[in-house]
C-alpha positions in Angstrom: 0.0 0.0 0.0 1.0 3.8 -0.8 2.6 5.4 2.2 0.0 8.9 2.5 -2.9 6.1 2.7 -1.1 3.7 5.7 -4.3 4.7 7.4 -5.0 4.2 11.1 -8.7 2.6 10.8 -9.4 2.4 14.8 -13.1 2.3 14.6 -13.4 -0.9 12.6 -15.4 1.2 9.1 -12.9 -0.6 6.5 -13.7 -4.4 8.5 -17.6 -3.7 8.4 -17.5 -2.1 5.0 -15.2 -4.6 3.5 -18.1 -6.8 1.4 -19.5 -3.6 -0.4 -17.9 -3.8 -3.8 -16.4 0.1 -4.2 -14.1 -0.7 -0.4 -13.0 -3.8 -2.8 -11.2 -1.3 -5.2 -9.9 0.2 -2.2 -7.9 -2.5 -1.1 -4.3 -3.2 -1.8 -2.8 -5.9 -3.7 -5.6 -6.0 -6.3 -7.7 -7.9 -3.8 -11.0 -6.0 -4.6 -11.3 -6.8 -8.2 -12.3 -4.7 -11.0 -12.7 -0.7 -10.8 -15.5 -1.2 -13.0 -18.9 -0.1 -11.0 -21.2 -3.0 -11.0 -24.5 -1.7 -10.5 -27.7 -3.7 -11.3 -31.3 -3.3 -11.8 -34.4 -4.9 -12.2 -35.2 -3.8 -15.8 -34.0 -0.8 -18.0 -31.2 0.8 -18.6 -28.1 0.3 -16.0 -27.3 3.4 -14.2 -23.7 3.5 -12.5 -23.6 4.8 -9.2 -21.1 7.4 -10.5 -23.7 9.5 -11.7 -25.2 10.1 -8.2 -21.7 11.9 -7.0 -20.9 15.3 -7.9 -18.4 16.0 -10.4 -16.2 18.6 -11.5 -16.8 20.4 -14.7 -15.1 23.4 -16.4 -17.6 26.2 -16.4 -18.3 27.1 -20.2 -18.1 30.8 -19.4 -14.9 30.5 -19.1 -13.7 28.4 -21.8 -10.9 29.8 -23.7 -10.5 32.6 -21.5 -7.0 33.9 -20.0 -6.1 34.4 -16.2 -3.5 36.8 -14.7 -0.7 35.2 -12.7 2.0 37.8 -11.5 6.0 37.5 -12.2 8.2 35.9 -10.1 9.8 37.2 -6.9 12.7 36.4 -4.7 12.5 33.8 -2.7 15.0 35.6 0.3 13.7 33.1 3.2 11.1 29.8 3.2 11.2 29.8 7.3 7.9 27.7 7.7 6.3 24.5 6.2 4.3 26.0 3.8 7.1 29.5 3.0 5.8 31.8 5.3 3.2 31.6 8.4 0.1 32.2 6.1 1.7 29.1 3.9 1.0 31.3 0.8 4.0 32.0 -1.4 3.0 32.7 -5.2 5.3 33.2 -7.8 9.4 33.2 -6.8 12.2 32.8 -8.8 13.6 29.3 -8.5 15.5 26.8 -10.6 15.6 28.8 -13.8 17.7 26.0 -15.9 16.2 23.4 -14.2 19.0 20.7 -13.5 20.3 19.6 -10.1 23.3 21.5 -8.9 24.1 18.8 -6.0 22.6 16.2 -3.9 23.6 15.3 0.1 22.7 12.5 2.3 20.8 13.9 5.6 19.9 11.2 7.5 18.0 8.0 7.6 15.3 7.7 5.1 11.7 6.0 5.5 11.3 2.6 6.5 8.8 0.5 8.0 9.0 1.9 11.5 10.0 5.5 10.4 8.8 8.0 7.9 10.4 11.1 6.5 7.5 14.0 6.9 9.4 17.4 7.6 9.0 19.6 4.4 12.3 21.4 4.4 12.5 24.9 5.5 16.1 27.8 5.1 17.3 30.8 5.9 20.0 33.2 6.3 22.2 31.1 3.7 21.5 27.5 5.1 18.4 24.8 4.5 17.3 22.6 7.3 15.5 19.1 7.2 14.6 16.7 9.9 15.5 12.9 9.1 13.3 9.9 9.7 15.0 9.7 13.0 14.8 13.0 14.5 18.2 14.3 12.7 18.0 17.9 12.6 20.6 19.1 10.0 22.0 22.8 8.9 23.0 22.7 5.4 24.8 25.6 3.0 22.2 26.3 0.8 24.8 27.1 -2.0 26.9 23.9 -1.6 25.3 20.9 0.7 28.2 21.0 3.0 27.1 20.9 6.6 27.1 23.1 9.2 25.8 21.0 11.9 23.2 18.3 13.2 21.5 17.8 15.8 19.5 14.4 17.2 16.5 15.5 19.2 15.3 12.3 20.3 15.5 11.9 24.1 18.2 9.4 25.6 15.4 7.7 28.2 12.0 7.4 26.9 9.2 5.5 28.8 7.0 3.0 26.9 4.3 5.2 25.9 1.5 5.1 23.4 1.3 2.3 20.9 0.1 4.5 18.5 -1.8 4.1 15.3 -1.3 0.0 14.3 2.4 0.3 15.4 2.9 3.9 13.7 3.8 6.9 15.3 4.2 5.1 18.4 6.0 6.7 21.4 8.0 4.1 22.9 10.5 1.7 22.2 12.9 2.0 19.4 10.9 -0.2 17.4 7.5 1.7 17.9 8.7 5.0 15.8 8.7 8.2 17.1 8.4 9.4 13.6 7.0 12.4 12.6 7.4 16.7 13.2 8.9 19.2 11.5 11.0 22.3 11.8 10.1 25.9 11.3 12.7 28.9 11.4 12.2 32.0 13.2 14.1 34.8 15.4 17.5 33.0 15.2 16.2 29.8 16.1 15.0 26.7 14.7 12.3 25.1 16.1 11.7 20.9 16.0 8.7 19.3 16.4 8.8 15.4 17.0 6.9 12.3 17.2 8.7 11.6 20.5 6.7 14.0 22.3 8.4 17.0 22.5 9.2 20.6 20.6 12.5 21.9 20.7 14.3 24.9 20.1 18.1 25.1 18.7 20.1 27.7 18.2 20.0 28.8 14.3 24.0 29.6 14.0 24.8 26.7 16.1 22.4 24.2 16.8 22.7 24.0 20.4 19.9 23.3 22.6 18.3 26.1 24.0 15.0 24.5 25.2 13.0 21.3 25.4 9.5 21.1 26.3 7.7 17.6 26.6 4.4 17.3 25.7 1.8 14.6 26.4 1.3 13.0 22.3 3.6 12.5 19.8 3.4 15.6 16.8 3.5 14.4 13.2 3.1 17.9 12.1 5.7 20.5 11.8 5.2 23.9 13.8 4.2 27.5 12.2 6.4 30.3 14.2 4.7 33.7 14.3 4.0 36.8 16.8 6.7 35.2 19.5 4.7 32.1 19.6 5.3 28.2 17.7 1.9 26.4 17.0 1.7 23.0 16.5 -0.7 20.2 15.8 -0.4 16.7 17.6 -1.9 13.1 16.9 -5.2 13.5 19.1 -6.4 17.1 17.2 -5.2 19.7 20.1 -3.2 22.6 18.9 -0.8 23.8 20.9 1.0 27.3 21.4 4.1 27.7 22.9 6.8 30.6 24.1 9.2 30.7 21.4 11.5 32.5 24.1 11.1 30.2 27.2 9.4 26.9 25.5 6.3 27.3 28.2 2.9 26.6 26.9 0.7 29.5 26.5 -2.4 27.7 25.7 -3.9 24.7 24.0 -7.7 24.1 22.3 -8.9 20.4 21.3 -10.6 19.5 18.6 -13.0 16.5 17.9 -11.2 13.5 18.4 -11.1 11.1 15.1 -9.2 7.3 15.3 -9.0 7.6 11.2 -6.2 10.3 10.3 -3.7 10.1 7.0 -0.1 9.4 8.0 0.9 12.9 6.4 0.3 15.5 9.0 -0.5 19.8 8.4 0.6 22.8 10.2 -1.6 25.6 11.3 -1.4 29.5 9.3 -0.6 32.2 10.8 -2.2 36.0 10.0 -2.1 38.4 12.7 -3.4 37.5 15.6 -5.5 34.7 13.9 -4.3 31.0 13.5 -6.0 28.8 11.5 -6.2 24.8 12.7 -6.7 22.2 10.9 -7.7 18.8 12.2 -8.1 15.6 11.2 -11.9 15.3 12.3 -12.1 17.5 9.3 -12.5 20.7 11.1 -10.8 24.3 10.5 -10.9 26.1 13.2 -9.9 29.6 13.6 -8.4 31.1 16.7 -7.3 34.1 18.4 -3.3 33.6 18.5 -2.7 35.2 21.7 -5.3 33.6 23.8 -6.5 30.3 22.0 -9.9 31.4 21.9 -12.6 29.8 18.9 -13.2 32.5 16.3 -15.7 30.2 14.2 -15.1 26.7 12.7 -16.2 24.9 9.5 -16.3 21.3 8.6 -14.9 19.9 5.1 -16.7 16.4 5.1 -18.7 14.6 2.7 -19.8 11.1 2.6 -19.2 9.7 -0.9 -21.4 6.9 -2.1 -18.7 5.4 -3.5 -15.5 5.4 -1.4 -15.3 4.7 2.1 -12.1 6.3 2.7 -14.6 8.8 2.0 -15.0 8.6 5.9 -11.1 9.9 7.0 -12.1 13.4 6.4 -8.4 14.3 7.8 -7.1 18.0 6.4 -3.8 16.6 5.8 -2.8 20.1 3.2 -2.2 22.7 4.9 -4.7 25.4 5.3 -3.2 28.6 3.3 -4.3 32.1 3.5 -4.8 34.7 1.0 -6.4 38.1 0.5 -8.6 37.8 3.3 -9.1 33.7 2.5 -8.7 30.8 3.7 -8.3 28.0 1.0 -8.4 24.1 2.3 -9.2 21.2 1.2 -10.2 17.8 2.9 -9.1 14.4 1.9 -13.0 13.2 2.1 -13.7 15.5 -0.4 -14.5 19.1 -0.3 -12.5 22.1 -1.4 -13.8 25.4 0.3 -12.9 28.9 0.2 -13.8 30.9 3.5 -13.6 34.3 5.5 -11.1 34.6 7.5 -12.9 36.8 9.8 -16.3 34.8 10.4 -15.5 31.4 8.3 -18.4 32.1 6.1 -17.9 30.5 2.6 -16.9 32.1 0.0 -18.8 30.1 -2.7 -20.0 26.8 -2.8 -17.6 23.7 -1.7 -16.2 21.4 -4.6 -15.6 17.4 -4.1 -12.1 17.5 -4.7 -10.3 15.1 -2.3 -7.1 16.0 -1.6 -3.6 15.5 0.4 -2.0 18.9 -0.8 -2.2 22.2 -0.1 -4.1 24.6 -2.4 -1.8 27.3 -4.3 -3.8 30.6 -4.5 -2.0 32.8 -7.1 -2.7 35.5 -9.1 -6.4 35.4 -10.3 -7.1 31.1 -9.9 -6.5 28.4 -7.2 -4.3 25.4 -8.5 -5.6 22.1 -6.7 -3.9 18.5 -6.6 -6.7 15.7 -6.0 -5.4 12.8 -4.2 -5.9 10.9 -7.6 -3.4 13.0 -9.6 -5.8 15.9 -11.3 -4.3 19.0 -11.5 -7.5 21.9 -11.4 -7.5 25.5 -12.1 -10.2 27.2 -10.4 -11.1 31.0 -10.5 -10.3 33.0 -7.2 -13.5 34.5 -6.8 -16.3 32.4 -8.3 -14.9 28.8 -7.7 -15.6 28.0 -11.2 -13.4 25.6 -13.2 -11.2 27.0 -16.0 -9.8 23.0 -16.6 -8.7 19.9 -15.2 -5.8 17.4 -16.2 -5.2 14.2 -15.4 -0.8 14.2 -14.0 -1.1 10.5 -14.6 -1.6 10.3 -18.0 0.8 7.4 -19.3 2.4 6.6 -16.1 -0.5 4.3 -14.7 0.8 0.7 -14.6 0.4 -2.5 -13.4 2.9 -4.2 -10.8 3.2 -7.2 -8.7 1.3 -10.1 -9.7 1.7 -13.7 -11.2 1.2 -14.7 -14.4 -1.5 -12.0 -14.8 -3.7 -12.8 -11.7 -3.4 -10.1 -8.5 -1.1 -7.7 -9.8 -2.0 -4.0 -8.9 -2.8 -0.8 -10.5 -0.1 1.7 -9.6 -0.7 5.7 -10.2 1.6 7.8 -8.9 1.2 10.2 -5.9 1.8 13.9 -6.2 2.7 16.5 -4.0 3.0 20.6 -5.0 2.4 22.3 -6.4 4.7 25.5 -6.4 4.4 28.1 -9.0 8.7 28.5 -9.7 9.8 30.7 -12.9 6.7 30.5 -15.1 7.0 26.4 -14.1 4.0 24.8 -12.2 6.5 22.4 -10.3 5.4 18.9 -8.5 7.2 15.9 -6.9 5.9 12.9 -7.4 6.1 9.0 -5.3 8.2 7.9 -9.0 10.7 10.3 -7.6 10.5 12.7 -10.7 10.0 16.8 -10.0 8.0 17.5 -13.1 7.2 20.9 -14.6 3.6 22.1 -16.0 2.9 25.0 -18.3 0.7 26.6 -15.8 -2.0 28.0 -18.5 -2.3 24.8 -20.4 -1.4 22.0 -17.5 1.3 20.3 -20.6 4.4 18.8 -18.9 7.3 20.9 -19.9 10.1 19.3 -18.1 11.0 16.4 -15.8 13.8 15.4 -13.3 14.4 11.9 -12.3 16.0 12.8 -8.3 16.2 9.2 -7.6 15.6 5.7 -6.9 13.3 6.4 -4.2 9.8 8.1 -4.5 8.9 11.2 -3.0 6.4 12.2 -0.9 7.0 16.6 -0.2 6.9 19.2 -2.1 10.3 21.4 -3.1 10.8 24.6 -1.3 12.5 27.7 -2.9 15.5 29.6 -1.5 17.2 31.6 -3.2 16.9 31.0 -6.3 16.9 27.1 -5.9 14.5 24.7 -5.5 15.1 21.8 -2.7 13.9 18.2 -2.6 14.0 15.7 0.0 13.4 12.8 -0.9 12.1 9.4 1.0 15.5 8.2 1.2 16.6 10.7 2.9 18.7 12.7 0.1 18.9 16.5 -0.1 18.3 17.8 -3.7 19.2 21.2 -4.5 18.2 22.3 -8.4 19.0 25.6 -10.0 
C-alpha cells in the first residue's frame, strides 16, 4: 500500500465495510477486483452509481478565456512548512535551468518503522531538514556542505502510546517516534517530534536552547509567528508555545477522530489569527494570543462510493490569502472561507485532496489525491480546466502470471508556481514541470531511486527536494 494512505482505521469502518464492492477497489494488492462499477437493476437501462456523485466540470463561461498570474519574486527566506506563516508563497524565482546543482545524504530515510515527513524549510544562507529519526541538520544552501546536526530524540524514553497500528508510536525503538517538522524563526530553529516534544536550537549553532515535553507524539511540523510556535499533535489539540522560554501558553482540542492520513499539516498564521486544521475534518480559527474559537467549519462529505470517504483528515495545509482561507479535505471538499467569520466564499467542490491549495494571481491550482491538477477561478470557484498528472504513467505491478497484480498511479505532492513552471514531486521520484495555463508537462527530473512524498521549497533562487530516502536535492 502507498505510504499517504497507511491509514489508522481504529473504529473498525474498513472491517464492516469490506463486502461492499467500491471498499473492494480500495484495497491493496488488487484484492477487490475490477474498478469497473457493477450496478444492477431490475429492468432498464443500468445506471452507474457514478452519476449520483458530484463531479467537476469546467464552467463554459470560461472556456478559452485567460487568467492573470504575477512574475516571479525572490524567494529571500522559506522559514515555515508552507514559506511563510500564512503558507501562501505565489510566484518566486527558483530553478531557472532546471537541473540539479548537487545532492547530500541527511539522514535516515523512511522505512517501516519510520517515515520522513518534515517539508524542508532555510534561511540566512542555510536549508534545514529533519531525518526519519529525528536528525536535525544545517546545510549551506549554495553547496550541501554541513554546518551541523542535531538528534532531538531523548536518551530515556518511557513505553508510551502504541500509537496508530504500530505507527507513530512513542515508545520503544521499534514503535517510531516518527513524525514533526522544523520551522525557522528569530534565530532559532524550532523541531517538532513524534517523541513528544518541541525543541528549540540555536540557528548559528544548533545548540539546545529549550526542550519542552508534551503529552502525544506531533506528526506535524510547527508554524512560528508573533513570538509564539503552533503546532498540531496526533489526538487534534493545537498547541501554542513561548518561542523564548518553550512554556505553553495555551492549548484548544478538537473533535477527536481514530482515522487520520499518515501525512500531518501545520496551522497559518495571520495576525493574531491561527488557523487549525484537524483531522476530524475541522478548520478552526483562533485568536493567537489567547487560543480562543473565532468560528469553525467542517470539510466532510460522505461519498457513495468510497469509504475512505470517511477519514475526512485535512492533511494540506490550510493557506491564506487576501482575506481567504483556501483548504481542502481528503473526504472530499474544497472550500474557500472568510477569514474573519468562516463564512464560505462560494459553494464547496468534491475535490479530495492531500496537498495544499496554491492561491496565485487570479485562480486556485488544486492536486486531487488521484493526480488531477485543477484551475479554479479566485473568486467564483468556477473551473477554467482539469488534467489528469497520470496520463501514461499508470501501470500494473506485482502479480503472477497476470492474476493479482495491482494498479499503480503515482502520488503527487505541490504544487509550487517557480519561474513560469508549475512544479510537483511525485512517489516515481521525478520533479515534473507544467505549463501553468495549459497543465502540458514541460520538463522532468528523475531525483532518484526512491519516491517522493513533499513538495520542493525555494530559496534563493533554488529549488530543494527531499526525498524518502533521505537525500537532499538542490536544483538551480
Amino acid at each position: 500500500m502507498n505510504r499517504v494512505l497507511k491509514i489508522a482505521l481504529l473504529g473498525g469502518v474498513a472491517v464492516s465495510l469490506a463486502s461492499c464492492g467500491t471498499v473492494r477497489n480500495a484495497l491493496p494488492f488488487g484484492l477487490g477486483g475490477s474498478k469497473e462499477p457493477q450496478a444492477t437493476a431490475s429492468a432498464g437501462q443500468r445506471i452507474s452509481v457514478l452519476e449520483f456523485e458530484q463531479q467537476l466540470a469546467p464552467s463554459a463561461a470560461l472556456s478559452g478565456r485567460d487568467f492573470f498570474l504575477p512574475g516571479p519574486q525572490a524567494a529571500t527566506a522559506w522559514t515555515q512548512p508552507g514559506g511563510n506563516a500564512e503558507n501562501s508563497v505565489e510566484h518566486v524565482i527558483a530553478a531557472p535551468e532546471f537541473a540539479v546543482a548537487w545532492r547530500r545524504g541527511v539522514g535516515a530515510g523512511s522505512s517501516r518503522t519510520r517515515q520522513v515527513m518534515a517539508p524542508v524549510v532555510a534561511d540566512n544562507g542555510r536549508v534545514f531538514v529533519l531525518d526519519g529519526e529525528s536528525l536535525v541538520s544545517a546545510l549551506d544552501s549554495g553547496t550541501g556542505a554541513q554546518a551541523w546536526k542535531v538528534n532531538i530524540k531523548p536518551d530515556e524514553r518511557e513505553g508510551g502510546s502504541r500509537g496508530f497500528l504500530g505507527f507513530g508510536g512513542t515508545g520503544g525503538t521499534t514503535g517510531g517516534g516518527f513524525g514533526g517538522g522544523v520551522a525557522v524563526g528569530g534565530g532559532k530553529v524550532f523541531v517538532s517530534s513524534g517523541y513528544r516534544t518541541m525543541t528549540a536550537l540555536d540557528q548559528a549553532t544548533g545548540a539546545v536552547l529549550w526542550t519542552t515535553p508534551v503529552d502525544v507524539p506531533i506528526h506535524g511540523a510547527p508554524t512560528v509567528a508573533g513570538g509564539r510556535v503552533f503546532v498540531v499533535d496526533v489526538e487534534n489539540q493545537i498547541q501554542a508555545f513561548d518561542t523564548t522560554t518553550g512554556a505553553q501558553v495555551w492549548s484548544y482540542r478538537g473533535i477527536p477522530e481514530p482515522a487520520r492520513i499518515m501525512r500531518a499539516s501545520s496551522p497559518a498564521v495571520t495576525g493574531d489569527t491561527v488557523i487549525a486544521p484537524f483531522s476530524s475534518g475541522e478548520i478552526v480559527a483562533l485568536r493567537a494570543s489567547t487560543g480562543q474559537a473565532v468560528w469553525q467549519q467542517v470539510l466532510s462529505r460522505t461519498s457513495r462510493t468510497s469509504a475512505l470517504s470517511e477519514i475526512r483528515d485535512i492533511v494540506g495545509r490550510p493557506v491564506i490569502s487576501r482575506g481567504t482561507v483556501y483548504a481542502v479535505s481528503h473526504s472530499g471538499l474544497l472550500q474557500a472561507m472568510d477569514i474573519r467569520s468562516g463564512q464560505p466564499k462560494w459553494a464547496p467542490l468534491p475535490i479530495a485532496g492531500v496537498n495544499a491549495p496554491l492561491p496565485v494571481g487570479d485562480v486556485i491550482y488544486v492536486v486531487s489525491k488521484d493526480g488531477e491538477l485543477t484551475v479554479i477561478n479566485r473568486e467564483t470557484g468556477q473551473i477554467y480546466w482539469s488534467r489528469d498528472l497520470n496520463e501514461g504513467r499508470v501501470r500494473q505491478e506485482g502479480g503472477y502470471f497476470g492474476f493479482f497484480d495491482r494498479t499503480v498511479r503515482p502520488e503527487w505532492s505541490g504544487p509550487l508556481l517557480a519561474s513560469n513552471r508549475l512544479v510537483l514531486t511525485n512517489s516515481d521520484g521525478e520533479l515534473v514541470a507544467f505549463d501553468p495555463k495549459t497543465g502540458v508537462q514541460t520538463a522532468s527530473l528523475k531525483l532518484g531511486a526512491g519516491p517522493i512524498y513533499l513538495a520542493p521549497a525555494a530559496y534563493n533562487g533554488a529549488l530543494y527536494v527531499l526525498t524518502d530516502k533521505g537525500d537532499l536535492v538542490s536544483i538551480r
